[in-house]
mmCIF file of the C-alpha atoms, coordinates in Angstrom:
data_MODEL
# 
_entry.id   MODEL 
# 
loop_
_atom_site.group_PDB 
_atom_site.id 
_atom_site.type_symbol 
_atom_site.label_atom_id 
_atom_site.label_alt_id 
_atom_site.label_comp_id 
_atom_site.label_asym_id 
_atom_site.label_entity_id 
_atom_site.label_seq_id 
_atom_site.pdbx_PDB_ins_code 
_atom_site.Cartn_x 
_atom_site.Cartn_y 
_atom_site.Cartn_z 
_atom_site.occupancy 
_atom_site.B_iso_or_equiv 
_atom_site.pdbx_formal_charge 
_atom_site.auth_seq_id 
_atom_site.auth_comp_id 
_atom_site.auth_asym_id 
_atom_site.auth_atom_id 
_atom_site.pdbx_PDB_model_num 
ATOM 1   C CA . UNK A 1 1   ? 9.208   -0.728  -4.912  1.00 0.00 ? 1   UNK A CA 1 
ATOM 2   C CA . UNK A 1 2   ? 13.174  -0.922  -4.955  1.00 0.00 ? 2   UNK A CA 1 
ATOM 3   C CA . UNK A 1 3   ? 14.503  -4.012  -3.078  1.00 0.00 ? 3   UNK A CA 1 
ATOM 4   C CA . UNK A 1 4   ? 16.661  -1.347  -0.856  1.00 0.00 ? 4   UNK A CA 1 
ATOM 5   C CA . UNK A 1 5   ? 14.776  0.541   1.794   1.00 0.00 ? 5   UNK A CA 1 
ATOM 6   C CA . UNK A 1 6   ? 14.653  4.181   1.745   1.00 0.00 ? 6   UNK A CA 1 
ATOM 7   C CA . UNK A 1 7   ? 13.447  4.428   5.547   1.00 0.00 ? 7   UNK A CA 1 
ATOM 8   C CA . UNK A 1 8   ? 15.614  1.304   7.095   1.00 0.00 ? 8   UNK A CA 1 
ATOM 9   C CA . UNK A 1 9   ? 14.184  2.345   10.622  1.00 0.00 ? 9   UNK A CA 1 
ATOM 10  C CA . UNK A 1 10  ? 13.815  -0.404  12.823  1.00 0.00 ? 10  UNK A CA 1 
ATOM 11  C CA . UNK A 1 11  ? 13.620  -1.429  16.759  1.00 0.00 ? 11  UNK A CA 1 
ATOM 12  C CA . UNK A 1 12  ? 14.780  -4.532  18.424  1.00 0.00 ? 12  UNK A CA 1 
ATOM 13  C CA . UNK A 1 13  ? 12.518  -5.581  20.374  1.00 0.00 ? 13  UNK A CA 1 
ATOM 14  C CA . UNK A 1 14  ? 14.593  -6.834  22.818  1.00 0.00 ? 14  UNK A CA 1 
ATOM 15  C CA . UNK A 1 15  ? 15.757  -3.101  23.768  1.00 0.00 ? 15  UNK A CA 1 
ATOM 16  C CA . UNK A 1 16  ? 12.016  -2.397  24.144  1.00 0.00 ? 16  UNK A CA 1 
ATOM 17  C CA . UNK A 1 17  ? 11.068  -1.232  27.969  1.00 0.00 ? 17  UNK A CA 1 
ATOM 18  C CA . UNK A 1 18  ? 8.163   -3.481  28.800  1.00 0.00 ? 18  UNK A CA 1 
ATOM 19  C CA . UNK A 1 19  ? 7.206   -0.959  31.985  1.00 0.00 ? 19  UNK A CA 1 
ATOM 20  C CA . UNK A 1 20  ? 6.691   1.968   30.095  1.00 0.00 ? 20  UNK A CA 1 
ATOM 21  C CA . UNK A 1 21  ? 6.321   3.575   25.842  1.00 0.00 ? 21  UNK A CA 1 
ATOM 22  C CA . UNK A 1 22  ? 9.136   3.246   23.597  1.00 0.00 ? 22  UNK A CA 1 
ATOM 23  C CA . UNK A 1 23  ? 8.020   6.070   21.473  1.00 0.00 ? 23  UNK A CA 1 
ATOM 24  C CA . UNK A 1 24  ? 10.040  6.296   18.038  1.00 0.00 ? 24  UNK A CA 1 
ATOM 25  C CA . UNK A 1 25  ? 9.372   9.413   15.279  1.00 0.00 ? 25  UNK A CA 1 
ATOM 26  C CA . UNK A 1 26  ? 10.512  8.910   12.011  1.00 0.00 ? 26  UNK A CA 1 
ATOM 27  C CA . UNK A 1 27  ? 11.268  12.372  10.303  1.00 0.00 ? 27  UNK A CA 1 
ATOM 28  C CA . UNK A 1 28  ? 12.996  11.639  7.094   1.00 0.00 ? 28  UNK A CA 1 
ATOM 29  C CA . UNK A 1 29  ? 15.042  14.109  5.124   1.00 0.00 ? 29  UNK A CA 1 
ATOM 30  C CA . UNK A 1 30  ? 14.672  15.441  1.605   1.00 0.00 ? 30  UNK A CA 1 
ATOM 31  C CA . UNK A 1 31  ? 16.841  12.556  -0.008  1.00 0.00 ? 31  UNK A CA 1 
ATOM 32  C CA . UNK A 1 32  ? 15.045  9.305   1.618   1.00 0.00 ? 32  UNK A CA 1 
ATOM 33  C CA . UNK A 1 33  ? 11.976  11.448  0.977   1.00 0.00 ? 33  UNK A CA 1 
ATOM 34  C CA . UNK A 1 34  ? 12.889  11.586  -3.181  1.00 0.00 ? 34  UNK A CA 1 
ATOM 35  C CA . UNK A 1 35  ? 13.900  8.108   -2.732  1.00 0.00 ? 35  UNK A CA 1 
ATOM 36  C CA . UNK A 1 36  ? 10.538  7.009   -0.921  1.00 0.00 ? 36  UNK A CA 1 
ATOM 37  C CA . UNK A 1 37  ? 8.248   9.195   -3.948  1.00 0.00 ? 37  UNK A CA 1 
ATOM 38  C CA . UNK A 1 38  ? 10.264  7.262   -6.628  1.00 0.00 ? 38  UNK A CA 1 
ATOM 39  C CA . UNK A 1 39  ? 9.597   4.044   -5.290  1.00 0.00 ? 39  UNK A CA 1 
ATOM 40  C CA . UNK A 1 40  ? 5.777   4.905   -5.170  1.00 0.00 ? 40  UNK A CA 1 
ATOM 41  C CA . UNK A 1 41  ? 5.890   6.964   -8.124  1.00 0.00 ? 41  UNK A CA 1 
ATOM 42  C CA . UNK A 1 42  ? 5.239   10.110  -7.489  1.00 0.00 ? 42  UNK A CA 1 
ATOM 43  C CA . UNK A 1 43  ? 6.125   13.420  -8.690  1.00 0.00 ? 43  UNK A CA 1 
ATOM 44  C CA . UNK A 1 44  ? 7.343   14.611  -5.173  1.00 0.00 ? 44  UNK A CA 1 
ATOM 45  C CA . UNK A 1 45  ? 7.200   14.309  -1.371  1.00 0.00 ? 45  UNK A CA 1 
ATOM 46  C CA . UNK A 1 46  ? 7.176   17.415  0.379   1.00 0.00 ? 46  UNK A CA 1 
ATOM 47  C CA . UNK A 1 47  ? 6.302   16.157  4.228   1.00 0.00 ? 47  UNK A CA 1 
ATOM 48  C CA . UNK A 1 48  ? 6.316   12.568  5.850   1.00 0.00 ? 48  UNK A CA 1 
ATOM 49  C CA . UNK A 1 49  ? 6.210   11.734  9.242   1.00 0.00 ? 49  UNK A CA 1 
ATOM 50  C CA . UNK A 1 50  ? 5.679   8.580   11.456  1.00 0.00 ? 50  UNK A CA 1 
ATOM 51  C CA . UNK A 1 51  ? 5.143   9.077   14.830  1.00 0.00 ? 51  UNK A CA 1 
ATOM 52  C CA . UNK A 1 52  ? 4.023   6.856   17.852  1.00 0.00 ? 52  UNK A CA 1 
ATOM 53  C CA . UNK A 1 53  ? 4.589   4.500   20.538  1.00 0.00 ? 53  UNK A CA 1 
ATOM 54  C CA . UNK A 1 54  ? 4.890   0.787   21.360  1.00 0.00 ? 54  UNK A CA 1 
ATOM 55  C CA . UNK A 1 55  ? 4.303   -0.486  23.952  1.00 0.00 ? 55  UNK A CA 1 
ATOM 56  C CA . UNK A 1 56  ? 3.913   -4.177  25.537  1.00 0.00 ? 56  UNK A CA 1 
ATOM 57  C CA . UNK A 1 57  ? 0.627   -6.080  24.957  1.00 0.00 ? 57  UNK A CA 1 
ATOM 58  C CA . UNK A 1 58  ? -0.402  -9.042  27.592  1.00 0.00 ? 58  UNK A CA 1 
ATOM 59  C CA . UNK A 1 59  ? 3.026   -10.743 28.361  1.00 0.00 ? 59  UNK A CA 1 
ATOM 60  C CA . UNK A 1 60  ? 4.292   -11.566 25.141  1.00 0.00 ? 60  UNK A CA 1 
ATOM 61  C CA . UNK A 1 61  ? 3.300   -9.321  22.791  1.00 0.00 ? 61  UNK A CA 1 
ATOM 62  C CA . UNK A 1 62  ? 3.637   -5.593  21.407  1.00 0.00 ? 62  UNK A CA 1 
ATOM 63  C CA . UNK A 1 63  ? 1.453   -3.018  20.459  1.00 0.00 ? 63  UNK A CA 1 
ATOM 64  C CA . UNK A 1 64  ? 2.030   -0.365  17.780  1.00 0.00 ? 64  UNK A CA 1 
ATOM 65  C CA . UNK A 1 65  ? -0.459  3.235   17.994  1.00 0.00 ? 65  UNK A CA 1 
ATOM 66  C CA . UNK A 1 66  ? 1.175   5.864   15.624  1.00 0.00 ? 66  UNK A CA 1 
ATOM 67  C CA . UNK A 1 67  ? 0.168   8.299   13.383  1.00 0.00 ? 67  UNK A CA 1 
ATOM 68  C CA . UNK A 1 68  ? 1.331   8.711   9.467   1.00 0.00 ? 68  UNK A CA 1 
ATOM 69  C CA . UNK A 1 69  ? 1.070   12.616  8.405   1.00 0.00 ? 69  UNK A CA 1 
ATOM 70  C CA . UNK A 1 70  ? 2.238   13.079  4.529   1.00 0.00 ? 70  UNK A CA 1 
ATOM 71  C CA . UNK A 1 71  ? 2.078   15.449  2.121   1.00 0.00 ? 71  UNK A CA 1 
ATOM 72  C CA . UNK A 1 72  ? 2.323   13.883  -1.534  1.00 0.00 ? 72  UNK A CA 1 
ATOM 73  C CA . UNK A 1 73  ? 2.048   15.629  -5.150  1.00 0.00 ? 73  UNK A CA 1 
ATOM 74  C CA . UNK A 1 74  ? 0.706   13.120  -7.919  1.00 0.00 ? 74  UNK A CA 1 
ATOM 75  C CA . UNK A 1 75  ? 0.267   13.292  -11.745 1.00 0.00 ? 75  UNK A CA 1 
ATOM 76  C CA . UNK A 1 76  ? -3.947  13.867  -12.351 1.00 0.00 ? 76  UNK A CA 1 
ATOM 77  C CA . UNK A 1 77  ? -5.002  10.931  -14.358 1.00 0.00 ? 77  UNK A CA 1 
ATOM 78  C CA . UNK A 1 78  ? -7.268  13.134  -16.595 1.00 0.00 ? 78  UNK A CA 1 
ATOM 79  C CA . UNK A 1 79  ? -4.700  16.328  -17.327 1.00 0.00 ? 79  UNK A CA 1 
ATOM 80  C CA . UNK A 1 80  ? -0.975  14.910  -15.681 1.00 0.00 ? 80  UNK A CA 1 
ATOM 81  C CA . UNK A 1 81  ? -1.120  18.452  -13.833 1.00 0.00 ? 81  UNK A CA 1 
ATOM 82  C CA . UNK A 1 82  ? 0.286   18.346  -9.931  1.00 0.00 ? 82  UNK A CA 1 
ATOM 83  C CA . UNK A 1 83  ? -2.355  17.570  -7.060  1.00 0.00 ? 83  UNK A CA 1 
ATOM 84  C CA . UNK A 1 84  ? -0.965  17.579  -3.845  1.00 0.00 ? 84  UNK A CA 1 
ATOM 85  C CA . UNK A 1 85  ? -2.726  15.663  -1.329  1.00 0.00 ? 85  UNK A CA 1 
ATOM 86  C CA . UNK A 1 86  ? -2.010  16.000  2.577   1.00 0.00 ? 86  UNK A CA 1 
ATOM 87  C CA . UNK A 1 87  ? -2.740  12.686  4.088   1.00 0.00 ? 87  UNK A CA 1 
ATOM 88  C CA . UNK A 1 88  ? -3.312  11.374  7.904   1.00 0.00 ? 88  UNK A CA 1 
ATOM 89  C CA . UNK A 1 89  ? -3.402  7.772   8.844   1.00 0.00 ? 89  UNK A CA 1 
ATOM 90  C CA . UNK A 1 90  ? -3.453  6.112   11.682  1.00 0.00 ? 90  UNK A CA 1 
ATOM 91  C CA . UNK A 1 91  ? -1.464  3.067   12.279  1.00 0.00 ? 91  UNK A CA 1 
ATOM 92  C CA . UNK A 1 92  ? -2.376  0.400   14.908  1.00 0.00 ? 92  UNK A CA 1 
ATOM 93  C CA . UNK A 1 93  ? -1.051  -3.197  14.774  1.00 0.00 ? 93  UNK A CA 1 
ATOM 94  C CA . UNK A 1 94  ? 0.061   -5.951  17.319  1.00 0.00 ? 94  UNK A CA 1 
ATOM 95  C CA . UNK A 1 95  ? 3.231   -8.048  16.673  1.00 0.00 ? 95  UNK A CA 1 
ATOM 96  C CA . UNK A 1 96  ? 2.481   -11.582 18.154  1.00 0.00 ? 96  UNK A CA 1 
ATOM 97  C CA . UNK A 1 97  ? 4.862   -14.119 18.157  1.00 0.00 ? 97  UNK A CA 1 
ATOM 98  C CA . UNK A 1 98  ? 2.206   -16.706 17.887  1.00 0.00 ? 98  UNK A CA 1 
ATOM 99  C CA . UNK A 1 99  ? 1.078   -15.337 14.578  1.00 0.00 ? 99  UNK A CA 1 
ATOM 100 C CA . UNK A 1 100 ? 3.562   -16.834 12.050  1.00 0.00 ? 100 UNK A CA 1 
ATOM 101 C CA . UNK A 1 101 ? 4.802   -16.283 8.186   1.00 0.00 ? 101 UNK A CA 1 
ATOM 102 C CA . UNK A 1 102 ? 2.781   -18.260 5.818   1.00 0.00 ? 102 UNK A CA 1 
ATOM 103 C CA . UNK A 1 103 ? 4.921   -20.256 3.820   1.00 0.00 ? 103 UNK A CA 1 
ATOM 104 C CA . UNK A 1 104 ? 2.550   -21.257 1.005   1.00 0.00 ? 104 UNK A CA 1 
ATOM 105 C CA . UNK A 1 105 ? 1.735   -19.515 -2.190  1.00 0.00 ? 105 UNK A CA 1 
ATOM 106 C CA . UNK A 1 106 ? -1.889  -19.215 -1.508  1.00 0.00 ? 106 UNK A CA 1 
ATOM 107 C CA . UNK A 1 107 ? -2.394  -17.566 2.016   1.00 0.00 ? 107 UNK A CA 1 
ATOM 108 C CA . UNK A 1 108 ? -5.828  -17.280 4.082   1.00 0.00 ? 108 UNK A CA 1 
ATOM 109 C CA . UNK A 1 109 ? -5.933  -13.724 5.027   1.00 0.00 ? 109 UNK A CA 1 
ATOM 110 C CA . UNK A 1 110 ? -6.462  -13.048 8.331   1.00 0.00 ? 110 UNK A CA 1 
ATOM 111 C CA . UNK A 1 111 ? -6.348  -10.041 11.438  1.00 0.00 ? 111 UNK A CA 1 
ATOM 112 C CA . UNK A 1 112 ? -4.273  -6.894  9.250   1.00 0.00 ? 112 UNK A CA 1 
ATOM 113 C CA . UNK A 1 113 ? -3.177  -5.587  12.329  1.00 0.00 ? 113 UNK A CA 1 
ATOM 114 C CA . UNK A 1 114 ? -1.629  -8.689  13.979  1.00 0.00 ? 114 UNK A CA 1 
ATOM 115 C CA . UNK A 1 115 ? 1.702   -9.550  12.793  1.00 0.00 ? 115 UNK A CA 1 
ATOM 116 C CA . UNK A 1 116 ? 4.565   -11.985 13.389  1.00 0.00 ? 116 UNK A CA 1 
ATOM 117 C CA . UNK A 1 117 ? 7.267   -10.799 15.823  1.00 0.00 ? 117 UNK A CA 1 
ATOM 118 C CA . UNK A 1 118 ? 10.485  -11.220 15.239  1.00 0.00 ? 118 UNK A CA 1 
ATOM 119 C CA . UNK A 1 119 ? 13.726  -10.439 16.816  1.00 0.00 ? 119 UNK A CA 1 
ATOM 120 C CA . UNK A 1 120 ? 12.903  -6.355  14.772  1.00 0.00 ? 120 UNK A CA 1 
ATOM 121 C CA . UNK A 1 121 ? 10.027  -4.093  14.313  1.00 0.00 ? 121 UNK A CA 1 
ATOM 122 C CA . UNK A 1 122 ? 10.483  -2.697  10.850  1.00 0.00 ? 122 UNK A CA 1 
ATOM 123 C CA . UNK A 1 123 ? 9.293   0.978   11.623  1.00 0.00 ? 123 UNK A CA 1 
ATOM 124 C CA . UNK A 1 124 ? 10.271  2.267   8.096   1.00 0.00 ? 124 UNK A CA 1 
ATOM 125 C CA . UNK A 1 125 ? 8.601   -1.293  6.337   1.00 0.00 ? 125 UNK A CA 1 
ATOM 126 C CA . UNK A 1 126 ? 5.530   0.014   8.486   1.00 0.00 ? 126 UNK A CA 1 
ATOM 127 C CA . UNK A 1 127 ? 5.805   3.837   7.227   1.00 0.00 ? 127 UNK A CA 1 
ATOM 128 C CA . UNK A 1 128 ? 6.034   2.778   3.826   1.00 0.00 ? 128 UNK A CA 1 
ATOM 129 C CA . UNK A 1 129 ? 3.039   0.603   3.570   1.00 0.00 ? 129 UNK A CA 1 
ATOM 130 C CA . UNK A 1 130 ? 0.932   2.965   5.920   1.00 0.00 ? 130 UNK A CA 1 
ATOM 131 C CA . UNK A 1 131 ? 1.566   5.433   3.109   1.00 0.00 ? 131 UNK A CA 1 
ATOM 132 C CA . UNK A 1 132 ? 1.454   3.498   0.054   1.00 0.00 ? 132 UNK A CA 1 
ATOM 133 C CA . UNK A 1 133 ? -2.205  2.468   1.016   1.00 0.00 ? 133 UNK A CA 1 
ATOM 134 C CA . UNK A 1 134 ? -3.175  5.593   1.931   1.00 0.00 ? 134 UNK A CA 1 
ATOM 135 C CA . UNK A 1 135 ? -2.293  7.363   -1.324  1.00 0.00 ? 135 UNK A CA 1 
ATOM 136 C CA . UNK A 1 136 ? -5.264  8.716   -3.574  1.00 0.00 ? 136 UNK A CA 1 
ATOM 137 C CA . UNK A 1 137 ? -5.721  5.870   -6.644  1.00 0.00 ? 137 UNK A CA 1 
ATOM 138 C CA . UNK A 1 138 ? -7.045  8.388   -8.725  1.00 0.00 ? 138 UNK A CA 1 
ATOM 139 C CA . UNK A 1 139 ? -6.039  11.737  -7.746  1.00 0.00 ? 139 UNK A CA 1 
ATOM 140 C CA . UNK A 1 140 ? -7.675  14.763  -10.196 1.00 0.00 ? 140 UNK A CA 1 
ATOM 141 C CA . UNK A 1 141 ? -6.599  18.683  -10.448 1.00 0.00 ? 141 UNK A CA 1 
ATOM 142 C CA . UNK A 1 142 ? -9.601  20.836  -9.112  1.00 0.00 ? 142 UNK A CA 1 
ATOM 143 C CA . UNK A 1 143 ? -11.909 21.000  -11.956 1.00 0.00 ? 143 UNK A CA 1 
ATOM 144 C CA . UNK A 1 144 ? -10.198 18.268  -13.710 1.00 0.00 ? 144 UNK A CA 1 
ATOM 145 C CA . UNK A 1 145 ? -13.286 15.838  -15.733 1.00 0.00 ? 145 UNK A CA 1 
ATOM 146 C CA . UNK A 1 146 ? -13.257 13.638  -18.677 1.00 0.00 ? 146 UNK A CA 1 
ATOM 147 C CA . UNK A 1 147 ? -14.612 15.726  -21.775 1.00 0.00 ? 147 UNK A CA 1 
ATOM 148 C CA . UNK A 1 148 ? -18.152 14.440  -23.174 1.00 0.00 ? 148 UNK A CA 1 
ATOM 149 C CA . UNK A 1 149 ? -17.337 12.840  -26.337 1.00 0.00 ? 149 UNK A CA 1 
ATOM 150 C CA . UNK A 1 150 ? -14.456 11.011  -25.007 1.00 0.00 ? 150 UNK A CA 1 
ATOM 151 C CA . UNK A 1 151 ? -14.754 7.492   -26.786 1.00 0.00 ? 151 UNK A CA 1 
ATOM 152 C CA . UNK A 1 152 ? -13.353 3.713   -26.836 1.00 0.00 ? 152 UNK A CA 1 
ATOM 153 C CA . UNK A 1 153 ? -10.180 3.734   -28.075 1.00 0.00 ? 153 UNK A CA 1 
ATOM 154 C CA . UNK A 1 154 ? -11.378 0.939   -30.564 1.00 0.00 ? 154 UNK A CA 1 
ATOM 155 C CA . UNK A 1 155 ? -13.631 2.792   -32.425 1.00 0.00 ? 155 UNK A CA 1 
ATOM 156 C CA . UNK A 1 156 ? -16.444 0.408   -32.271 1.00 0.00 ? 156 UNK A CA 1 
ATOM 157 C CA . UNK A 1 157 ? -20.078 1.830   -31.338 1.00 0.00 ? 157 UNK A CA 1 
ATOM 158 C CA . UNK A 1 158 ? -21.295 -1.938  -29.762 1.00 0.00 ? 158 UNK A CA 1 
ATOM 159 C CA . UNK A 1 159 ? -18.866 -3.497  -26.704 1.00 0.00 ? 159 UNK A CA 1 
ATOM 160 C CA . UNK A 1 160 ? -16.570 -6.167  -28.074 1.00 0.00 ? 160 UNK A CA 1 
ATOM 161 C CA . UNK A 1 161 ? -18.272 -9.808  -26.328 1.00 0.00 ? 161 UNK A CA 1 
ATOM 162 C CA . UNK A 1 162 ? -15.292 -12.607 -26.304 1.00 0.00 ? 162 UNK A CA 1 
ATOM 163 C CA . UNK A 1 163 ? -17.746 -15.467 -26.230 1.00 0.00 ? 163 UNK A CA 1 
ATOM 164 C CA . UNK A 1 164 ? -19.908 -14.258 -28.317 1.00 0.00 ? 164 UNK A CA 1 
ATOM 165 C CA . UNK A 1 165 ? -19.414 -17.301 -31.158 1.00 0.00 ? 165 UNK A CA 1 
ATOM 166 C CA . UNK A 1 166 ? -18.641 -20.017 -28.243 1.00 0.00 ? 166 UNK A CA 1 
ATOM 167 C CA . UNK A 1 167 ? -22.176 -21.618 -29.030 1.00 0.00 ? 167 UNK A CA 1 
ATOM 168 C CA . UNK A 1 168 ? -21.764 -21.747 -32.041 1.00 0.00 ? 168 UNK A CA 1 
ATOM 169 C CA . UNK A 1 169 ? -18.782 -23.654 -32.229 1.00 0.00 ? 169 UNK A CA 1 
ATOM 170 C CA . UNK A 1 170 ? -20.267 -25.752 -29.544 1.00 0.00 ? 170 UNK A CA 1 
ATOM 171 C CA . UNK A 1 171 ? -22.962 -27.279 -31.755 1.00 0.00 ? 171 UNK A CA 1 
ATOM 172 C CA . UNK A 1 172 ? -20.865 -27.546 -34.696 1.00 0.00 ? 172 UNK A CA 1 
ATOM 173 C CA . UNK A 1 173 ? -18.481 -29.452 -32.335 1.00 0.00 ? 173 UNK A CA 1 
ATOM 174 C CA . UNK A 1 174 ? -18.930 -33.640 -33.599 1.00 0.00 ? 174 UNK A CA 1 
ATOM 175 C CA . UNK A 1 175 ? -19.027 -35.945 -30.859 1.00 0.00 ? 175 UNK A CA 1 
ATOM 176 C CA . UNK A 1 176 ? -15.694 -37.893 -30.811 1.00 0.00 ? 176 UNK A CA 1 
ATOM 177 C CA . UNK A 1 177 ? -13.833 -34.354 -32.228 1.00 0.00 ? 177 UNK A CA 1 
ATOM 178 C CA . UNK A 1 178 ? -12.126 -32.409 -29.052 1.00 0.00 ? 178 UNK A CA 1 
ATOM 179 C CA . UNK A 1 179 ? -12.041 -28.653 -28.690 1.00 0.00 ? 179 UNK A CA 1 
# 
């Protein structure tokens, strides 16, 4: 994805009414939707829209419920034709502020759909991820299959096996020689 945001939404949490739903609806328009379908690379975005409500959670936290309804067109991975694909997700995560950022390389992964809250709630970050997940990984045209005599591109009738002469080399290793 770009580094700039297409869908910039976001709420301070601070404005949020802790009595009642803050209930946000992000409807965005043809441009930020051909900005969104190049970032995620696909051939076009006809519909997108994230709707829901937060709302507070115990006394310190916040509870996202929404609802992601798309529709996207992506290039079949068998023929490159158009399929168009009308997706529904729903989105449900907490914002915590005693969950925190790791700061380490190597994370343990924990709860999805508790995050760390901040002074914002990125509703477009949300959108986009909501979608970007939900997209088909290998969308195919209706009828769309892999002919019968499709073949390795290398030509070779037996599967290539990368270790195949490690043992060998292993014995004709000497003792005091290092590999």
């Amino acid at each position: 994805m770009n580094t700039s945001n297409p869908l910039p939404e976001r709420l301070r949490v601070s404005h949020l009414s802790p009595s009642r739903p803050n209930p946000f609806d992000l409807t965005p328009d043809a441009s930020a939707r051909r900005a969104i379908a190049d970032d995620l690379d696909l051939l076009d975005l006809p519909a997108f829209r994230f709707e829901g409500a937060i709302r507070a959670s115990g006394s310190d936290a916040w509870a996202l419920t929404g609802q992601l309804r798309a529709t996207v067109v992506q290039a079949c991975v068998i023929t490159l034709a158009p399929v168009e694909t009308t997706l529904t997700e729903d989105v449900s995560l907490t914002f915590s502020p005693h969950v925190s950022t790791p700061d380490e390389e190597e994370i343990e992964m924990g709860d999805e759909t508790v995050e760390p809250l901040g002074q914002w709630i990125q509703l477009g970050d949300i959108a986009l991820e909501a979608l970007a997940l939900a997209l088909p990984t290998h969308p195919r045209a209706p009828g769309a299959e892999l002919p019968d005599d499709v073949q390795d591109d290398s030509g070779e009738d037996e599967p290539r096996r990368p270790f195949a002469g490690l043992a060998d080399l292993m014995k004709a290793k000497k003792p005091d020689q290092d590999l």
